[in-house]
C-alpha angles and dihedrals in degrees: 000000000000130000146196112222121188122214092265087067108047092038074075105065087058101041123044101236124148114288094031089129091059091052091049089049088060098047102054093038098050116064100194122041125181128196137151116272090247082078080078091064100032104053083047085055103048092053094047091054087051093064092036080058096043090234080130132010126259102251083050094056087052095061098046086044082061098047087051098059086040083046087054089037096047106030142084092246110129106205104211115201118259092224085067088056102035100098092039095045088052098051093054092046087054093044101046087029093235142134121295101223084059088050099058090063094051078048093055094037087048093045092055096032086242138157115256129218136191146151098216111111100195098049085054091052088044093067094052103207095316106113099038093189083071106107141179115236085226085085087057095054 
């Protein structure tokens, strides 16, 4: 099976949050991921305001900085440009009234008829029941 997996889910294979095993379950279970190419920047910015926060230390936050480009060199995860997604990404941040960058990853999960999977509460509130593959990483836990 493929997947689509937002930022809030793969943060967690570099920094141990709740909910990291999950993300490790899917990972290793799950042979072809697919996620926007603005999962490069924000994984990258979710570790560097770990260590801006002190939640790690810096030369922490290097190493998982590192992981996380092997992670993109060496993994099944296809990284879809955003310019495919934009309009329909729009269109669904108009419609539920929530973030773009969110967006981006329902459009790719809609575009490839794909399951989608997240660890942000509140987007999954935001859809309200409309796009069922969308799933919490918490069933996966």
């Amino acid at each position: 099976m493929v997947m689509v997996l937002d930022a809030s889910v793969v943060v967690k294979l570099f920094v141990d949050e709740p909910l990291s095993e999950a993300a490790k379950t899917i990972v290793e279970r799950y042979p072809l991921l697919f996620a926007p190419d603005l999962i490069r920047i924000e994984v990258s910015s979710a570790i560097t305001r770990k260590a801006r926060n002190r939640a790690i230390p810096a030369d922490m936050a290097y190493e998982k900085l590192r992981e996380w480009k092997r992670f993109l060199d060496e993994n099944n995860l296809q990284l879809i440009a955003a310019e495919e997604l934009l309009e329909d990404a729009e269109k669904l941040s108009i419609e539920l009234r929530h973030p773009l960058k969110d967006c981006l990853y329902l459009a790719t999960a809609k575009l490839h008829r794909l399951p989608l999977v997240t660890a942000d509460k509140p987007f999954i509130d935001a859809l309200k029941g409309r796009f069922p593959k969308v799933r919490h990483l918490s069933e996966f836990g």
